[in-house]
C-alpha positions as CSV (number, residue, x, y, z in Angstrom):
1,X,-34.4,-3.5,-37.1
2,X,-35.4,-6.1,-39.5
3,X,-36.5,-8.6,-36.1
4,X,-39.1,-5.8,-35.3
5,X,-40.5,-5.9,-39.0
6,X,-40.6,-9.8,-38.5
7,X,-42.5,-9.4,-35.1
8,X,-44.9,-7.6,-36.7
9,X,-45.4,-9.7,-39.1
10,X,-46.1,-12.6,-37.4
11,X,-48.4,-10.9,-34.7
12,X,-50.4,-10.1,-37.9
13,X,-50.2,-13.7,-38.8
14,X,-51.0,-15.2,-35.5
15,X,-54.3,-12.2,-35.4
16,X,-55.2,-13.2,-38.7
17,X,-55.2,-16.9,-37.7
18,X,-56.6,-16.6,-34.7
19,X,-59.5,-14.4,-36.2
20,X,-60.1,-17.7,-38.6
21,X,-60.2,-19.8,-36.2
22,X,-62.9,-17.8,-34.0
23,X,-64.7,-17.6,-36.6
24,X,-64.6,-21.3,-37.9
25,X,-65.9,-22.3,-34.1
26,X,-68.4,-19.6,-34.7
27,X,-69.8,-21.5,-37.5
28,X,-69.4,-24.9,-36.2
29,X,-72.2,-23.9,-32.8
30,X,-74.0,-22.1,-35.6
31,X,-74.6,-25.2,-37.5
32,X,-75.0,-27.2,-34.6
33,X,-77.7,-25.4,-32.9
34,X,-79.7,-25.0,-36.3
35,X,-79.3,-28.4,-37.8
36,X,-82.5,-27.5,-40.1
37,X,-80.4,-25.1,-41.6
38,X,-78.1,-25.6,-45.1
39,X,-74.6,-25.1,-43.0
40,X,-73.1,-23.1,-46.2
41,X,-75.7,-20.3,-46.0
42,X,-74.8,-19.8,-42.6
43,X,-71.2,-19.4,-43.6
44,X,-72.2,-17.2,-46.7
45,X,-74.0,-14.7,-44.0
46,X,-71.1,-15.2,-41.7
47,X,-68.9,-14.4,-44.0
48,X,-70.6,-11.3,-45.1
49,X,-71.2,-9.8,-41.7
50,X,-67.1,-10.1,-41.4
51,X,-66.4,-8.1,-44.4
52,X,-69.0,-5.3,-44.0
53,X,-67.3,-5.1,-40.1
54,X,-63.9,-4.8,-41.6
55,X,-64.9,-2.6,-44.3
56,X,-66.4,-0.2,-41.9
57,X,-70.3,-0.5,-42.6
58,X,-71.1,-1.9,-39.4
59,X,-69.6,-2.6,-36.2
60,X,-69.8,-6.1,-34.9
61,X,-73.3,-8.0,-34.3
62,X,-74.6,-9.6,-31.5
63,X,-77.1,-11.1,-33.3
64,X,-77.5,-11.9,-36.8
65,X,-81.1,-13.4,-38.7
66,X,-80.8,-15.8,-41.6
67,X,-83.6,-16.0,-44.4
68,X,-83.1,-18.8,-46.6
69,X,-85.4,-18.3,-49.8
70,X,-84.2,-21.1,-51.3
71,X,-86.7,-23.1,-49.1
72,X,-91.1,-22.8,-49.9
73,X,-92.8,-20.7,-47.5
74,X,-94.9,-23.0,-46.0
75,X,-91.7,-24.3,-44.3
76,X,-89.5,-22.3,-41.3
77,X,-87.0,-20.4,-43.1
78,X,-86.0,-17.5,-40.7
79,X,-83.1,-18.6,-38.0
80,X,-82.4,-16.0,-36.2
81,X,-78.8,-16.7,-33.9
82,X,-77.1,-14.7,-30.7
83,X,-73.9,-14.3,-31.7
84,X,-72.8,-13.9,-28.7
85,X,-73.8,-16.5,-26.9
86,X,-73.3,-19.0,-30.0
87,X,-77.2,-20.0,-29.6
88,X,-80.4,-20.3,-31.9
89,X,-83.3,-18.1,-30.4
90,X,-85.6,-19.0,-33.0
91,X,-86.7,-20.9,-36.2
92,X,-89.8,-19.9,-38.0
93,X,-91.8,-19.1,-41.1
94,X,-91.1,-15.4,-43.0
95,X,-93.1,-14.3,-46.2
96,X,-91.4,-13.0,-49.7
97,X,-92.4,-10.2,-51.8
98,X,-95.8,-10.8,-54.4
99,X,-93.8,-10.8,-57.1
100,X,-90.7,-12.8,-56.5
101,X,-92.7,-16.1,-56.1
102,X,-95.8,-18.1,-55.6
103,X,-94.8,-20.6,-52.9
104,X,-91.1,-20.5,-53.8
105,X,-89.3,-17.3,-54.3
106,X,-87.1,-17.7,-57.6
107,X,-86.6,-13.6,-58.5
108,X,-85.6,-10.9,-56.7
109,X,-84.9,-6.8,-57.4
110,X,-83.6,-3.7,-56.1
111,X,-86.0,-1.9,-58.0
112,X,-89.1,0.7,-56.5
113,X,-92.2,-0.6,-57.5
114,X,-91.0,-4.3,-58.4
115,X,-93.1,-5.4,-55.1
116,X,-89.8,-8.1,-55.0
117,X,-87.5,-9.4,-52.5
118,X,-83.7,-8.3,-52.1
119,X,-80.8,-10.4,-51.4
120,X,-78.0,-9.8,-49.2
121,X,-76.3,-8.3,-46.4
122,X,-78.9,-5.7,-43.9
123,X,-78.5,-3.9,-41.1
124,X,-81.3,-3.5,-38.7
125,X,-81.9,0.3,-38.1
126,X,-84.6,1.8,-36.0
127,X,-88.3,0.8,-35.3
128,X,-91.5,2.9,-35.9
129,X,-95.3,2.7,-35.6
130,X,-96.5,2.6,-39.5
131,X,-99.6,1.1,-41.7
132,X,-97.8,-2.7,-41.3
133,X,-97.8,-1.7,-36.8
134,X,-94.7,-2.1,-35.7
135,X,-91.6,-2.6,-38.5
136,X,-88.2,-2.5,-38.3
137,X,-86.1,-0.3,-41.2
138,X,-83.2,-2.4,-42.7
139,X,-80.5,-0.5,-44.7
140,X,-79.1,-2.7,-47.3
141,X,-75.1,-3.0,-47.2
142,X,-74.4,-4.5,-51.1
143,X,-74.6,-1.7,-53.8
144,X,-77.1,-3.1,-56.9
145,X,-78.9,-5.9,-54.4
146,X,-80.3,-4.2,-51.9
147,X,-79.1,-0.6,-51.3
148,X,-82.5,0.8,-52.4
149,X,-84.1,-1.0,-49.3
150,X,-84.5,2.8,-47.5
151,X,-86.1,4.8,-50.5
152,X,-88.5,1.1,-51.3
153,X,-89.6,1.4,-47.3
154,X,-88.5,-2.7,-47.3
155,X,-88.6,-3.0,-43.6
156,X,-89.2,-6.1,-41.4
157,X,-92.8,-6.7,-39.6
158,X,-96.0,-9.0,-39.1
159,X,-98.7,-9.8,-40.5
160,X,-101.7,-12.3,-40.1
161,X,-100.7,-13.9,-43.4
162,X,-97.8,-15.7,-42.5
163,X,-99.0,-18.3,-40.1
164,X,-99.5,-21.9,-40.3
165,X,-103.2,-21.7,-41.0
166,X,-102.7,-19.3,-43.9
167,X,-100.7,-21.8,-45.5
168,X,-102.7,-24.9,-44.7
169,X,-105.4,-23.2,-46.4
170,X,-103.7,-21.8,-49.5
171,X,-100.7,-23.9,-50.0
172,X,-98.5,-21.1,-49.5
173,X,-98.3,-17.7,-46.8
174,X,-99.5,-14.5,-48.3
175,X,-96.7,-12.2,-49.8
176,X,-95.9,-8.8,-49.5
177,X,-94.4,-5.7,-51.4
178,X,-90.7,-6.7,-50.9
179,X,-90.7,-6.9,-47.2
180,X,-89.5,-10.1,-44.7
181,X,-92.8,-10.9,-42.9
182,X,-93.2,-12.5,-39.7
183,X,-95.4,-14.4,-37.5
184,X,-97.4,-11.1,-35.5
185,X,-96.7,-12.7,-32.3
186,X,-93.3,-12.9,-33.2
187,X,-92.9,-9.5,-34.6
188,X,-91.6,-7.5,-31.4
189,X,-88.8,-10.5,-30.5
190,X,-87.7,-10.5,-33.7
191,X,-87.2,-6.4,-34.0
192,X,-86.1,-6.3,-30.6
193,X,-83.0,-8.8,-31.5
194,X,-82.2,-7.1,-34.9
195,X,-82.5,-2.9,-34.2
196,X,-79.9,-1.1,-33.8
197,X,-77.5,-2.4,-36.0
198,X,-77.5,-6.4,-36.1
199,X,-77.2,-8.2,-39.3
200,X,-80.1,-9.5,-41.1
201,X,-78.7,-12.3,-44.2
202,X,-81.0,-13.2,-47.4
203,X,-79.8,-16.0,-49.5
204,X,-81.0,-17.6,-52.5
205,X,-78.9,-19.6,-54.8
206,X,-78.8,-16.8,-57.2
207,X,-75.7,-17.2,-59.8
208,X,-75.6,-12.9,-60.5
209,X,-75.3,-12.5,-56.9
210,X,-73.0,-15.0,-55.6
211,X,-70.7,-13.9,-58.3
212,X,-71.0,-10.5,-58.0
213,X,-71.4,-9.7,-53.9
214,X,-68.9,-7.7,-52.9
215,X,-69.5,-8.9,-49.1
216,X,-68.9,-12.2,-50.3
217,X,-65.3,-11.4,-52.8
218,X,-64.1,-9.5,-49.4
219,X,-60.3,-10.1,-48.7
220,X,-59.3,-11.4,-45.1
């Protein structure tokens, strides 16, 4: 029976490789419909989502929102992609936490209290009426990043300080306790796309991080 172990072993091989190559055209109409975008952070959060799927965290997106902090804030650095149909539905500007950064966010914390950004892997939970309006609650997927995002209430939502006249006028948008923050008039699209599970992706070039994700060390 040693030709049924071999068939096996190649279905798994051809899956495997056909998994690789869904996902490398996923990337490639990724990059191409957000060529604003740094093409390897879209990969990092591509990447990411595939490992928390196989891992069992999540089950797979539809849609998946990119926050590149390595960018200031007075430029777009939200993307936010449907997966689906392989498409960008938006590009736009998104706040840090107060203290993570003046106009560029360089430090970021797990911590209560530390009124800082987190980095990582998020899935988009439920939304709610609070003190912010409308906000979306993200549970952080990587342990020591951003698995405290429940207990520190870092959920996404808007606010009048992230908009183009805020920044004119101050030379950066206005900051927040740790949360992503939005456009208002983008607020309900945005939560809309992301509840109920989607992937929300925070990158910065952070050496700590890269090396120690376990969403981004995940085996194939």
């Amino acid at each position: 029976m040693n030709w049924f172990k071999y068939l096996i072993a190649a279905m798994t091989l051809l899956s495997s490789i056909s998994a690789r190559a869904s996902d490398a055209s996923l990337l490639d109409a990724l990059v191409l419909s957000a060529p604003q975008a740094n093409p390897q952070v879209i990969e990092l959060a591509l990447q990411a989502g595939a490992c928390a799927v196989r891992g069992g965290l999540v089950k797979p997106a539809q849609r998946l929102a990119v926050i590149d902090y390595s960018l200031p804030s007075t430029q777009p650095r939200l993307w936010l992609f449907d997966l689906k149909a392989r498409t960008l539905l938006l590009n736009d500007y998104v706040a840090h936490g107060r203290n993570s950064g003046d106009n560029f966010a360089s430090s970021f914390s797990n911590v209560e209290g530390s009124f800082q950004s987190s980095l990582g892997l998020f899935a988009g939970l439920d939304s709610y009426i609070g003190r912010n309006g409308r906000s979306l609650r993200l549970r952080g997927l990587e342990p020591g990043f951003n698995d405290s995002a429940l207990s520190r209430a870092i959920v996404l939502h808007g606010a009048d300080y992230v908009t183009r006249e805020f920044a004119a006028r101050h030379g950066r948008l206005g900051r927040s306790h740790g949360c992503p923050v939005v456009r208002p008039e983008l607020n309900d699209q945005v939560i809309d796309a992301l509840r109920d599970g989607q992937q929300f992706y925070i990158y910065y070039p952070d050496p700590t991080w890269l090396s120690r994700s376990a969403l981004l060390r995940c085996s194939a």
